[in-house]
C-alpha positions as CSV (number, residue, x, y, z in Angstrom):
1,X,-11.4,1.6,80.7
2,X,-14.2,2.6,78.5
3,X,-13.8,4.0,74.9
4,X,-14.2,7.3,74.1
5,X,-17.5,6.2,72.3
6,X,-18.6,5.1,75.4
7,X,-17.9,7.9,77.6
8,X,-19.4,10.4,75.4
9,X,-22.8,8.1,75.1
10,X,-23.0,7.4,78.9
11,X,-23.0,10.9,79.4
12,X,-25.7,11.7,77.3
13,X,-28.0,8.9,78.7
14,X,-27.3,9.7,82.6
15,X,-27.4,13.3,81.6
16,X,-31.0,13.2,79.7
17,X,-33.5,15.7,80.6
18,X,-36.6,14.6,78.2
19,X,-40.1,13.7,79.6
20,X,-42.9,11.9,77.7
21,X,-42.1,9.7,75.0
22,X,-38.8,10.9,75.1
23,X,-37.5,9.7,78.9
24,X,-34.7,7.9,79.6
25,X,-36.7,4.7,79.7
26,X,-38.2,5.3,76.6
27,X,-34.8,5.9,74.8
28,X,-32.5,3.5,73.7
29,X,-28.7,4.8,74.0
30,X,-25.7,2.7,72.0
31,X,-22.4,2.9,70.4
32,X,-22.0,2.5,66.2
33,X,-24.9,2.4,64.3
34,X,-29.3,2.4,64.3
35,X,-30.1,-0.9,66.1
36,X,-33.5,-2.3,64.4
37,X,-33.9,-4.3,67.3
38,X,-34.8,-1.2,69.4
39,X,-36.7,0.2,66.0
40,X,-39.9,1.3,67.9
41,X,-37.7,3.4,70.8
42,X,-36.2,6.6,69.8
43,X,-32.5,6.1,69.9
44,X,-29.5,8.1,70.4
45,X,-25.9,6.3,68.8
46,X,-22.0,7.5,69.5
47,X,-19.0,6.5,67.0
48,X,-15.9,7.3,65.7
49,X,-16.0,9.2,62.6
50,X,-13.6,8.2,60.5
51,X,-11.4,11.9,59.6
52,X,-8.2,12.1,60.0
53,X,-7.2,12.6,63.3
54,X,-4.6,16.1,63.5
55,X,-2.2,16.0,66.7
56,X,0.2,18.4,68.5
57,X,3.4,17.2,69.6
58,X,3.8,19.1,73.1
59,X,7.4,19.2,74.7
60,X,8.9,15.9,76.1
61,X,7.2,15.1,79.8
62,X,9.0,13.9,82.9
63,X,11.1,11.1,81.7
64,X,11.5,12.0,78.8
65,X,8.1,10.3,76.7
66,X,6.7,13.0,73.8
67,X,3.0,14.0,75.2
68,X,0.6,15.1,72.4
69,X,-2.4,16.7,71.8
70,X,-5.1,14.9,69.9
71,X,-8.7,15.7,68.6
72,X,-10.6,12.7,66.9
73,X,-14.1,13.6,65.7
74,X,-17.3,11.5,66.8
75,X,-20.8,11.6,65.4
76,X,-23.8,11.8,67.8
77,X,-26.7,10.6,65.7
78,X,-30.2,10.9,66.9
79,X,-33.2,8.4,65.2
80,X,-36.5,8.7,64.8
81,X,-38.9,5.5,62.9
82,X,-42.2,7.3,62.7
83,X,-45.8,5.4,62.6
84,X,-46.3,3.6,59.4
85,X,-48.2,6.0,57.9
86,X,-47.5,9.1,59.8
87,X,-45.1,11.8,58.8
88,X,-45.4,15.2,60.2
89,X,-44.1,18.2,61.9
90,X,-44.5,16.8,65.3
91,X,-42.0,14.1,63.9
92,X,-39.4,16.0,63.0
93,X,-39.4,18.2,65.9
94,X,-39.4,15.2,68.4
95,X,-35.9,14.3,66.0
96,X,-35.0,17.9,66.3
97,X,-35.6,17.6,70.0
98,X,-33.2,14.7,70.7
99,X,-30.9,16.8,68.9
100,X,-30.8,19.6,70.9
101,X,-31.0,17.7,74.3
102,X,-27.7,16.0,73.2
103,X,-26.2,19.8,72.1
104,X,-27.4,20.8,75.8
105,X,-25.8,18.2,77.4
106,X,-22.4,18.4,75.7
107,X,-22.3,21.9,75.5
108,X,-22.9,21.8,79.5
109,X,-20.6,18.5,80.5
110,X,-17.9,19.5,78.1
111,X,-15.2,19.6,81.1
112,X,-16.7,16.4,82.6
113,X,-15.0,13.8,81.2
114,X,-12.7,11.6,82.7
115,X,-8.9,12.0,81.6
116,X,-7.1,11.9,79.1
117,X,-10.3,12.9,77.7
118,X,-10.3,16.6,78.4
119,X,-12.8,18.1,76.6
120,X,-15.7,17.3,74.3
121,X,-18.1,19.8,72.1
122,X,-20.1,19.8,69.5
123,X,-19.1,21.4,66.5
124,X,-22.6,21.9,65.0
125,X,-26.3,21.8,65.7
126,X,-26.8,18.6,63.4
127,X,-27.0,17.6,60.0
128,X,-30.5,16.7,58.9
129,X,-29.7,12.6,57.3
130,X,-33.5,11.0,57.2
131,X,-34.1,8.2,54.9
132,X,-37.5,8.2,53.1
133,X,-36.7,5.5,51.0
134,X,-36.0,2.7,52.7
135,X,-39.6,0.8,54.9
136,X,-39.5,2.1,57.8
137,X,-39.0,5.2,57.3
138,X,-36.6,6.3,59.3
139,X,-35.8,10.1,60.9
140,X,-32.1,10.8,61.7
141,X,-29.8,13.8,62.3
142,X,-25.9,13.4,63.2
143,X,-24.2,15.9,64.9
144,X,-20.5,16.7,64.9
145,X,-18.2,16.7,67.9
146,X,-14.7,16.9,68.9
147,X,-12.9,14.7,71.4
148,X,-9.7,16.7,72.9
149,X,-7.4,14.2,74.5
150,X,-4.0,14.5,76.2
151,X,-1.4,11.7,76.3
152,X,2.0,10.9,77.8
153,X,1.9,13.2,80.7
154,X,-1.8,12.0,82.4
């Protein structure tokens, strides 16, 4: 059985629509955190974000075990490492592209996800994050979204 993580990043790589330098086999997809390894692919990473995580105690299921309703928070987080000395609008909005590719496809497979995941969305559009001062530079927005997942009766 495959983490939550994991679901929500296989998703968006079988899911991808983006041609050019942005095409599946051009992107490198992961759970956690920027891989440096894979600095010269654009890359799109899925983890937990660490919020508290409110739940609903629903009535006790057949049997008598107490379901409940849970909805843990995950970051999508799209990365860009531009050209040494390059840094322009056609960066950003390759960034801002990924972005909205992984807003499509969530906002579209939201019911697709195999149970006791139930539903995941996106809670924003992304939070711009780049870091100018680190060598390479390094392009990133993380976007917000909400696992909804039901236990003890599925």
């Amino acid at each position: 059985m495959s983490s939550i993580s994991q679901q929500i990043q296989g998703t968006l790589e079988a899911e991808w629509g983006l041609a050019g330098t942005l095409a599946p086999t051009e992107m490198h997809f992961s759970v956690g955190w920027y891989d440096s390894e894979f600095q010269n692919n654009p890359q799109v990473s899925v983890r937990k974000a660490w919020t508290p995580e409110p739940r609903w105690f629903m009535p006790a299921a057949v049997g008598g075990v107490l379901g409940y309703l849970s909805f843990p928070r995950y970051f999508v987080d799209c990365w860009l490492v531009p050209d040494r000395d390059v840094l322009g609008e056609s960066e950003y909005e390759t960034v801002e592209d990924m972005m909205f590719e992984c807003f499509r496809i969530l906002n579209l497979k939201r019911l697709d996800f195999t149970a006791p995941l139930g539903l995941v969305i996106p809670l924003d559009h992304g939070e711009m994050m780049s870091e100018f001062n680190v060598q390479p530079r390094i392009l990133h927005i993380q976007m917000l979204v909400q696992a909804n997942i039901r236990s003890g009766t599925c």
